[in-house]
FIBA-149316 format. One record per atom (N, C-alpha, C, O): x, y, z. Coordinates in steps of 0.2 Angstrom, whole numbers, plus 2048, in hexadecimal, padded with zeros to 3 digits. Each point is the difference from the previous one (the first is absolute). Example, Ala and Ser with C-alpha at 12.3 -4.5 7.8 and 13.67 -1.06 7.14 Angstrom:
2
8427E48277FC8068008048068008057FF8037F98067F98048068017FC805803803806801
//
This chain:
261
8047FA8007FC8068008048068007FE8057FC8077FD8078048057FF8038017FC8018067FE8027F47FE8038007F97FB8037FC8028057FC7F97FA8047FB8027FB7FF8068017FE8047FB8027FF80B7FE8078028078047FC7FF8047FB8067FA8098068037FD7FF8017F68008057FD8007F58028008017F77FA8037FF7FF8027FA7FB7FF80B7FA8047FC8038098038008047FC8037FE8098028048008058047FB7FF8067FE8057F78018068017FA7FB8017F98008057FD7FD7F68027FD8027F97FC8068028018057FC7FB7FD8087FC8088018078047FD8008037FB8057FD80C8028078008037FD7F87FC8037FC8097FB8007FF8007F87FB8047FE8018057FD7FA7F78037FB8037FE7FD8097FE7FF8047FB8027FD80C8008078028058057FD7FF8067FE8087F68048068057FD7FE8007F88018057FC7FD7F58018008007F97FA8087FC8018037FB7FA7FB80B7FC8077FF8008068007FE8047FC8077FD80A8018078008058047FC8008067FF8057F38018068057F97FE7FF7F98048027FC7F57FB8017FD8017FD7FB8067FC7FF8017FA80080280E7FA8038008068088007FD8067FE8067FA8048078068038027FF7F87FC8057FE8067FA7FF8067FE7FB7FD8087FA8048027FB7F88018067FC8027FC8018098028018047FC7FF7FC80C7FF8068028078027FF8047FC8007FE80A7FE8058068007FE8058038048058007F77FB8037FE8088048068028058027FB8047FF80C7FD8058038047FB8018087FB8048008077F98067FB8038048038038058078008017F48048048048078057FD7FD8047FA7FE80080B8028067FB8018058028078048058048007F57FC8038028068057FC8058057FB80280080B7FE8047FB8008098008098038058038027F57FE7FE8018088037FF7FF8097FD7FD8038068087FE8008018087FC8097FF8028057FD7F97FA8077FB8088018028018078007FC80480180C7FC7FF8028047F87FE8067FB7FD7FF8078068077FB7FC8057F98027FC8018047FC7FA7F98077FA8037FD7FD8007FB7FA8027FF80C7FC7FC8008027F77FB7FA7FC7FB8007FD8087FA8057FF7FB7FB7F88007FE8007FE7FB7FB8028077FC8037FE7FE8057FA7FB7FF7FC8098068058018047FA8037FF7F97FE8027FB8087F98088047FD7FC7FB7FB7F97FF8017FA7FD7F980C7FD7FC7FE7FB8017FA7FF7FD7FB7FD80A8077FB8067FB8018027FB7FC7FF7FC80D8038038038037FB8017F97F98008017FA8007FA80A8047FA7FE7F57FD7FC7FF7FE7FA7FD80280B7FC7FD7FC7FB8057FA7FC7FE7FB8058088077FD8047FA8038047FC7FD8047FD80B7FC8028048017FB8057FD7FF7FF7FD7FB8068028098057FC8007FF7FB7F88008027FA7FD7F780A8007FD7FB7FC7FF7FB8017FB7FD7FA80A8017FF8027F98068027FD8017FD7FB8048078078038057FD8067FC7FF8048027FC7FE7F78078037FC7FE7FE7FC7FD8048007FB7F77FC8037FF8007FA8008037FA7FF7FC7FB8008088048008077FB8078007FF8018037FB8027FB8078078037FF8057F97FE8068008007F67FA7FF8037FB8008027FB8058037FB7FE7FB8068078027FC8087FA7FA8007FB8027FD8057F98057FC7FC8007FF7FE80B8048008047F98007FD7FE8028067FE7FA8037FA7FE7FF80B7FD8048017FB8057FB7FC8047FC7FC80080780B8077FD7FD8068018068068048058007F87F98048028068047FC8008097FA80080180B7FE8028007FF8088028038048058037FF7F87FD8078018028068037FC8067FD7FC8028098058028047FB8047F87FF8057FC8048018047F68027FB7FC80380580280A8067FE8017F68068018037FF8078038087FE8028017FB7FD80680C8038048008068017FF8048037FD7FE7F880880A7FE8048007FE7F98067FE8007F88007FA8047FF7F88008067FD8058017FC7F58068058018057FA7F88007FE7FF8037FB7FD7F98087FA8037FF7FC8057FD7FB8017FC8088048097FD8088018038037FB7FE8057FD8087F98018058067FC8037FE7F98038047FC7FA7F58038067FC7FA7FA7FD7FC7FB7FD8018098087F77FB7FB7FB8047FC7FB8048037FB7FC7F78068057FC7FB7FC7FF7F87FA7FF8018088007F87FD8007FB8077FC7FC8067FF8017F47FF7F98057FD7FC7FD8027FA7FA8018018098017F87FF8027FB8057FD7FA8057FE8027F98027F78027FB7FD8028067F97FD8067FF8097F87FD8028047FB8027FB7FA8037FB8017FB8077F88027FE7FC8067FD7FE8017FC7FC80680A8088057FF8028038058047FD80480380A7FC7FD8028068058018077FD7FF8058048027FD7F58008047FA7F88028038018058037F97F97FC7FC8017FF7FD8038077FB80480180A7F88047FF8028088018067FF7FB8037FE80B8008028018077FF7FC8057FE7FF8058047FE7FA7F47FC8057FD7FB8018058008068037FB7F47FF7FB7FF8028008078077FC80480080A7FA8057FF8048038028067FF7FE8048058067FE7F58018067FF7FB8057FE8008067FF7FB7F67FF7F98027FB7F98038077FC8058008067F68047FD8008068008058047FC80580280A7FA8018038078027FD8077FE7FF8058048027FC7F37FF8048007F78027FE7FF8057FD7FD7F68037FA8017FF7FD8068037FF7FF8067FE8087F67FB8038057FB7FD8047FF8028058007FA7FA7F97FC8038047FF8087FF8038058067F97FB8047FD8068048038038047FD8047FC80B7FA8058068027F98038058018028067F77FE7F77FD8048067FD7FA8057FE8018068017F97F67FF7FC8058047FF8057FC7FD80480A8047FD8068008077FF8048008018028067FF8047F77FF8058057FA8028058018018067F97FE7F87FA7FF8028017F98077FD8008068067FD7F98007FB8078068028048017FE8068038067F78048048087FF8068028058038027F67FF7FE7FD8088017FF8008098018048047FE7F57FD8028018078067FB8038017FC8058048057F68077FE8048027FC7FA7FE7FE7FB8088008078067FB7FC7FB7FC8017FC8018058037F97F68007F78018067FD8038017FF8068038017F48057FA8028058048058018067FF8027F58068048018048098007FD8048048027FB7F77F98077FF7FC7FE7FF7F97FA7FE7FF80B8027FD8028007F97FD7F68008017FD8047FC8017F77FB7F98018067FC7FE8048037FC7FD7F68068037FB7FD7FE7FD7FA7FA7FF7FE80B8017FF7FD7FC7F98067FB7FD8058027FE7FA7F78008047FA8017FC7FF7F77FA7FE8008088027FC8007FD7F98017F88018057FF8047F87FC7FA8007F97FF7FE7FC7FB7FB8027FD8087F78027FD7FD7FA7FE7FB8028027FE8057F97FF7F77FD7F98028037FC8008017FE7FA8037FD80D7FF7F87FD8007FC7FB7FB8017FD8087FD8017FE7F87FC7FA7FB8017FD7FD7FC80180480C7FC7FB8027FA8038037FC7FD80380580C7FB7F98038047FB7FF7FE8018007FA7F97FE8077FA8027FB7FE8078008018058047FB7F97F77FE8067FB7FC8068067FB7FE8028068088007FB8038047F98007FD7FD8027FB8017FD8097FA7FE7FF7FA8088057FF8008067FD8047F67FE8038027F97FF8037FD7FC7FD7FE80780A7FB8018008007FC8078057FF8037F38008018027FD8067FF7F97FF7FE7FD7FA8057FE80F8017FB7FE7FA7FE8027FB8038028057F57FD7F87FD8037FD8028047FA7FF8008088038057FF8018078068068058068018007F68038038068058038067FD8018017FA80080380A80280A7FC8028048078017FE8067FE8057F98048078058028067FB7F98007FB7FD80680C8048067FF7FE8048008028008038058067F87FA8058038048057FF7FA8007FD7FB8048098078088027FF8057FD8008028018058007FB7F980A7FD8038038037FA7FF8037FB8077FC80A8068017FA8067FF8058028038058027F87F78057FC8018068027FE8008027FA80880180A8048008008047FB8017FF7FC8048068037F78047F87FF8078037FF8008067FF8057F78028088018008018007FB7FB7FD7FD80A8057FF8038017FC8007FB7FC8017FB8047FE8027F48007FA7FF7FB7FC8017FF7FB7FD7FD8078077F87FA8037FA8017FD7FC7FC8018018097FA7FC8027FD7FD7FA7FE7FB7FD80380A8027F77FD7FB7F97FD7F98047FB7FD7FE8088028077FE7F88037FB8028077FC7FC80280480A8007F98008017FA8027FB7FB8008038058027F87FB7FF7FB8007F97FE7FA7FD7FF80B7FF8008007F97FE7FA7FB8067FC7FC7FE8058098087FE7FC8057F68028017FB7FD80080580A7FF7F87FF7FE7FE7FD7FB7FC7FC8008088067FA7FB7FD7FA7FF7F88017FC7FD7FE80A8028067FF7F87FE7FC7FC8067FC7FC7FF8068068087FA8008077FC8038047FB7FE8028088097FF7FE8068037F77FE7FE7FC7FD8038048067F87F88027FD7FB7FA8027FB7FF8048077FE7F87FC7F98017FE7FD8077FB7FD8018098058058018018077FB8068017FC7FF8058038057FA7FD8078017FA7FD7FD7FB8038038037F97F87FA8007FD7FC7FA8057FA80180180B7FB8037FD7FB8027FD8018077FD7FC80380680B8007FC8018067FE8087FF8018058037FB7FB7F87FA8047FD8048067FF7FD8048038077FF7FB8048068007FD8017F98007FC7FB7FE80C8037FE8027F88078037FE8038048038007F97F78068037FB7FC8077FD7FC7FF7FC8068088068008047FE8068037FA7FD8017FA8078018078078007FB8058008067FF8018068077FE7F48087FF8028048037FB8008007FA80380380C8058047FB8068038028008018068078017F78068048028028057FD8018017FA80080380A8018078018077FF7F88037FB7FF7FD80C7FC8058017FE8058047FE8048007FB7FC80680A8068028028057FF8077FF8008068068007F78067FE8077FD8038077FF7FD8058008097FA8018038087F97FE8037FF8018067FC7FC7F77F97FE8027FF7F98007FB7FD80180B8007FE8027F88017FF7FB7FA8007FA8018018097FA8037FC7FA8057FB8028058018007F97F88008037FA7FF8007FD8078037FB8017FB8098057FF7FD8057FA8018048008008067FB8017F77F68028027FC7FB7FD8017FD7FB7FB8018087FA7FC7FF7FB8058028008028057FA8007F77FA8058037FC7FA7FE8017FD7FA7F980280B7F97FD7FD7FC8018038018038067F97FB7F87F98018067FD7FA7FE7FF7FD7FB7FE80380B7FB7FC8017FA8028018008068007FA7F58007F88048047FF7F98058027FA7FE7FB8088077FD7FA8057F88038007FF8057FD7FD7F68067FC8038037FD8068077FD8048018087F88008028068068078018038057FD7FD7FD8068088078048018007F98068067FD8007F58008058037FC8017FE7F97FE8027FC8047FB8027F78017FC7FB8077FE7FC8037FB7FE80080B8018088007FD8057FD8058047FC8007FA8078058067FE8068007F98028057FD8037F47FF7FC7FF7FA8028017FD7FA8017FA8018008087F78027FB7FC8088007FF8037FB7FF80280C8028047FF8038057FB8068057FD7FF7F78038078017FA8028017FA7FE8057FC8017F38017FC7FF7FA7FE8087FE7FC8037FB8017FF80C7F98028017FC8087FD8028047FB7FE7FE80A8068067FD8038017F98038067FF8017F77FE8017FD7F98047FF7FB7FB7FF7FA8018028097F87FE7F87FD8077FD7FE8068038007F97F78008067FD7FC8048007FB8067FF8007F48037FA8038017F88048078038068007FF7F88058048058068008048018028048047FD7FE7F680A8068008058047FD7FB8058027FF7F97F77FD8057FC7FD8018047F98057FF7FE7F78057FE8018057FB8058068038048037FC7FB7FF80B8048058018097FE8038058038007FA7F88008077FC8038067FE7FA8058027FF7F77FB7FE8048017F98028057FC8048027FC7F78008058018097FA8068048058038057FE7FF7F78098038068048097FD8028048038057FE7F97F88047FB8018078068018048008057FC8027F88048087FC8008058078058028037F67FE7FE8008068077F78047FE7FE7FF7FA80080480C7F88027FE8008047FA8058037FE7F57FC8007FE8057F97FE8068018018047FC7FD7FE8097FF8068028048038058047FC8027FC8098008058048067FD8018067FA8028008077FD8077FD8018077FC8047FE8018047FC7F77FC80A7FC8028008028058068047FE8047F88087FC7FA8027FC8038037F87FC8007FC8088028038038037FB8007FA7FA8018027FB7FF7F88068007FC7F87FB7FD7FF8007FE7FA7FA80080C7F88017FE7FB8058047FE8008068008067F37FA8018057FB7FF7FB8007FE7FA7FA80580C7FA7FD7FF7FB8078028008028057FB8007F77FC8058027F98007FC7FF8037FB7FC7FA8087F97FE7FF7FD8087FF8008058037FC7F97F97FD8077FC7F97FF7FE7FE7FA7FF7FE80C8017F98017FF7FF8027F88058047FD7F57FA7FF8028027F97FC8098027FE7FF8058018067F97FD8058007FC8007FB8017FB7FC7F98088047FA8017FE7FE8007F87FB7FF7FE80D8047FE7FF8017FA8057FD7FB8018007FA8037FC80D8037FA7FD7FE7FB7F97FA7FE7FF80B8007FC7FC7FD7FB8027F98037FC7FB7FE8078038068007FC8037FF7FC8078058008037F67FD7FE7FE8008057FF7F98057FD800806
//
């Protein structure tokens, strides 16, 4: 019975990696993420600007408009952080896009009309360019079956450990995440140097809920395909770098005007 478990597991995750670098093989889209920190009180305003102009005005301009959340929990950035991902035809076309944008009348009185009582943003916004995976699937817009939260990771590896922790989702990671209910939302790596080019893993996830993730995590770490997939992949030395800094993790709320939900 175990034997059969085991070779019906191995043929799944086959299965699986076979679909998603299938399904991936196709995208070239250039994607942004990027995370605004508001002054206190702000986000709100922020949130306003973002659903009644903003992202019209990114589409208009050629931006294709992701996703867009809220950290889950104060002590995360609840009150002040708005995390988005947006998509580019390429980096050439990133540029125009936002130079266009920028300079749009429409979005010159529109920020000015939402700071009339004060700054929004606290700091200059992060912004982290990324490519898809090999083994991401396709972003998929719209809500899922049923409400869910997201969550954030993103993996710091040594020097040299990248390739062989992608080696290690495509080929177990996922199919492990699929088997205690985890939703593949995208994966992806940062590509420039100083944003962690060749040693970043970004993805997300959706659970049903923030503590539905934390208990398939457990399960997730406790199984044996992982222990014995994570043992051999690790023979070298770990794939990732000490925690908290080479995994985190930050569960997020979809916001209201989200195309992804």
């Amino acid at each position: 019975m175990k034997t059969l478990f085991r070779f019906t597991f191995v043929l799944f995750a086959l299965m699986v990696g076979f679909t998603f670098t299938a399904t991936q093989a196709a995208d070239s889209s250039v994607y942004e993420l990027r995370i605004y920190t508001t002054n206190e009180g702000k986000l709100p305003d922020l949130l306003k600007r973002f659903r009644e102009h903003s992202c019209k005005l990114f589409e208009k301009h050629g931006i294709t408009n992701i996703g867009y959340w809220v950290p889950v929990g104060a002590e995360n950035g609840s009150e002040n952080t708005l995390i988005y991902i947006i998509s580019h035809k390429s980096r050439e076309a990133a540029k125009e896009s936002w130079k266009t944008f920028q300079a749009d009348p429409e979005w010159q009185v529109a920020r000015k009309a939402s700071e009339s009582g004060g700054k929004i943003l606290a700091r200059a916004p992060e912004s982290i360019f990324m490519d898809a995976t090999d083994y991401s699937p396709a972003v998929k817009l719209g809500p899922g079956a049923s409400p869910r939260v997201f969550e954030l990771r993103t993996y710091k590896t040594p020097d040299g450990k990248l390739d062989a922790l992608h080696k290690r989702f495509k080929s177990q990671t996922m199919a492990i995440f699929t088997k205690h209910g985890m939703t593949h939302i995208a994966y992806w790596t940062p590509t420039d140097a100083d944003k962690g080019a060749g040693t970043t893993l970004i993805y997300i996830l959706a659970h049903p809920s923030k503590e539905a993730g934390l208990k398939a995590f457990d399960e997730f770490r406790a199984d044996p395909d992982w222990l014995e997939a994570k043992a051999a992949s690790e023979k070298n030395g770990p794939l990732t770098l000490p925690e908290p800094n080479g995994v985190r993790s930050l569960y997020m709320q979809a916001v209201d005007f989200s195309p992804i939900k």
